[in-house]
C-alpha positions in Angstrom: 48.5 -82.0 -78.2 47.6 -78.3 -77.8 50.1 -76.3 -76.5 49.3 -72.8 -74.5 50.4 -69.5 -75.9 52.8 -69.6 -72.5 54.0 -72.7 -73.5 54.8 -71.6 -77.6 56.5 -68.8 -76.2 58.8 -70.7 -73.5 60.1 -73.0 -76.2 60.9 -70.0 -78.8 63.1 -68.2 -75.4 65.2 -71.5 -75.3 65.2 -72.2 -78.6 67.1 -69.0 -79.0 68.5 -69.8 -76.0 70.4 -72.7 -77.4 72.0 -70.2 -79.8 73.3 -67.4 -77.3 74.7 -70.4 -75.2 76.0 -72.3 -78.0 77.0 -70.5 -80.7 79.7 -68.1 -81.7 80.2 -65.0 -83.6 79.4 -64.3 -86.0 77.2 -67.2 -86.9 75.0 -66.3 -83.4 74.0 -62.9 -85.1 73.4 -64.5 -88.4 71.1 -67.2 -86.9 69.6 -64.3 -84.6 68.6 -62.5 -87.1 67.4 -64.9 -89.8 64.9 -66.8 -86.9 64.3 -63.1 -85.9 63.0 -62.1 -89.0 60.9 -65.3 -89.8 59.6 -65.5 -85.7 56.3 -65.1 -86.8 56.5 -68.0 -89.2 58.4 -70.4 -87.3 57.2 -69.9 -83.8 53.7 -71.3 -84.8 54.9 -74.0 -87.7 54.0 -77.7 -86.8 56.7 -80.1 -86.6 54.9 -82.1 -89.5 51.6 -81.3 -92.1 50.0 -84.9 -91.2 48.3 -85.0 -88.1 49.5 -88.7 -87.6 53.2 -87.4 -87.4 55.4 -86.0 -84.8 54.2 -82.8 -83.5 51.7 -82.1 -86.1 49.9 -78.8 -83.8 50.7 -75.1 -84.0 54.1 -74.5 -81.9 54.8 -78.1 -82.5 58.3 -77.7 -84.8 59.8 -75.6 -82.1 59.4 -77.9 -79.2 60.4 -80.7 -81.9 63.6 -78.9 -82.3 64.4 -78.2 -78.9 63.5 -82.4 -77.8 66.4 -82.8 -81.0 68.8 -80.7 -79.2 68.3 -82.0 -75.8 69.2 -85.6 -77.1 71.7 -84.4 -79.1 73.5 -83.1 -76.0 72.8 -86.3 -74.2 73.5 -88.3 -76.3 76.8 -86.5 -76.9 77.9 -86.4 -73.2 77.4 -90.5 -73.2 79.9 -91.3 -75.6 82.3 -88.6 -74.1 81.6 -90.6 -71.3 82.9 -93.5 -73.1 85.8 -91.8 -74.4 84.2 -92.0 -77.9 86.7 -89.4 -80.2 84.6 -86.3 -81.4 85.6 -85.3 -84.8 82.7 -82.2 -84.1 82.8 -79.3 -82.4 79.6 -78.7 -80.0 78.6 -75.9 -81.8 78.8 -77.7 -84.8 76.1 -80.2 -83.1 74.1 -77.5 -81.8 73.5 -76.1 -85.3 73.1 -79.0 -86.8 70.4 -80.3 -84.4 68.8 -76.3 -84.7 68.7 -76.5 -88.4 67.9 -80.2 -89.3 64.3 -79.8 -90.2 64.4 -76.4 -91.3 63.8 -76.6 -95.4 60.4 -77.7 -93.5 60.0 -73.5 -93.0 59.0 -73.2 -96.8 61.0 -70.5 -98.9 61.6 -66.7 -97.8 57.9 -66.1 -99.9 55.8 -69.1 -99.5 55.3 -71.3 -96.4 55.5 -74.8 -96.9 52.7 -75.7 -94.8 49.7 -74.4 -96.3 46.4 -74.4 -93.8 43.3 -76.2 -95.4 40.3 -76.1 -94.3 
């Protein structure tokens, strides 16, 4: 899949969407300004480093991410539904779902997906 400039750009405004709608202060300006500082990095990471996986093309972790949260919230309004007890908060499930993959990012100086040729 090849994903338009357009398209890697939607999925970063509501995947920062998800965390003005979602989360609190002051953990909504601590996430702000982490995935604000590594934008660059992130808005363009693949979802995986094998092209046989998941979302393996540039933009591809982002929309990854958002498809995590949008179950997340679906599958969390079936088993309110259901009157399943929540021992979470929704923020709580937010972040989590956000944050899941993110040691995927690399460290602050090296990218853990390294382009070859």
């Amino acid at each position: 899949m090849k994903l338009t400039a357009e398209q890697i750009q939607a999925n970063w405004n509501q995947f920062i969407g998800y965390i003005d709608t979602y989360i609190s202060e002051p953990r909504k300006t601590k996430l702000k300004e982490f995935y604000n500082k590594y934008q660059d990095r992130i808005i363009l990471m693949p979802a995986s480093h094998k092209k046989e996986y998941h979302n393996a093309f540039p933009g591809g972790y982002v929309e990854h991410v958002n498809r995590v949260i949008e179950a997340s919230i679906k599958i969390n309004q079936t088993w309110v539904d259901f009157g399943v007890e929540q021992n979470y908060t929704i923020e709580e499930l937010i972040f989590s779902a956000m944050n899941h993959d993110l040691g995927k990012m690399g460290t602050e100086t090296e990218e853990a997906y390294i382009p070859q040729t």
